[in-house]
N, C-alpha and C positions, 0 to 999 in steps of 0.2 A: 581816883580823883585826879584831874588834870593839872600840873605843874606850873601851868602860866594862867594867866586869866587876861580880859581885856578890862581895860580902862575905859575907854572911850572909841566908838567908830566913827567915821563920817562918808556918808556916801557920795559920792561924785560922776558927776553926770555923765562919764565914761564908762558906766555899769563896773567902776573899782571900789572898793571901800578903806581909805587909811585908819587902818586900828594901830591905837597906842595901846600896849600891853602895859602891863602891872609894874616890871622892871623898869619902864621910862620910854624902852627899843620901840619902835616903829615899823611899821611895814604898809604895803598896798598888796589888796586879793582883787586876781581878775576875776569879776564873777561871769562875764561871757562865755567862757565857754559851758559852764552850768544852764546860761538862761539858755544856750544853743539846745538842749536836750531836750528843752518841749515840755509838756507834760504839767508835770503840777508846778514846776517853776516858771513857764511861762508866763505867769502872772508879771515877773519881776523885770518882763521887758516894756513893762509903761513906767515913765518915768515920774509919774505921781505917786508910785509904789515905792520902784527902788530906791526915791531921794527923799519921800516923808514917811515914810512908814517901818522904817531899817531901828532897833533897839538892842538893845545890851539887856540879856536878860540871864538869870540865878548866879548872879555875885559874878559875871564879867566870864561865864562860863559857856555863853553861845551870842550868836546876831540870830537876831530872828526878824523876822518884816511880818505883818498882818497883813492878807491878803482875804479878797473874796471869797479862796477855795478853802481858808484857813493858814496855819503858820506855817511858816517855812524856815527851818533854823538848822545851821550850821554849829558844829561843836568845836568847840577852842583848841582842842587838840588836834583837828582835822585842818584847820587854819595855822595854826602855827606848824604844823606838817609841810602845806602850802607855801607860806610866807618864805618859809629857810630851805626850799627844795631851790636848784639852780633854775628853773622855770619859772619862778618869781617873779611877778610883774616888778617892773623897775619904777 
């Protein structure tokens, strides 16, 4: 089981999303270079996606966005991996 979980995210029109974690801490994930990969995330480069469709889903334990092709979801632990590595979007 993962050790942090999210609070709350919010997408921004930068393809970044500021998640407040559970402890209060904060961060921004760049999701660019993911949507750069193509494929089934490609979806996430229309901004009608990446900015209404982005959720906090099983108790603050991934984001996930609803797309065309189906979900797409990141796991908390892979993001707070993210967040605290020194590549961290600022």
């Amino acid at each position: 089981m993962a050790r942090h979980s999210i609070a709350r995210a919010t997408p921004r029109s930068d393809f970044t999303v500021a998640i407040e974690w559970s402890d209060g801490s904060t961060s921004v994930i760049d999701f660019r270079p993911d949507i750069a990969k193509g494929e089934a995330l490609s979806h996430l480069r229309e901004p009608a996606v990446f900015l209404h469709r982005l959720f906090v889903q099983s108790e603050g334990q991934s984001l996930a966005w609803e797309t065309p092709s189906g979900l797409i979801d990141f796991h908390v632990d892979e993001l707070w991996q993210r967040a605290h590595s020194k590549f961290a979007a600022e």
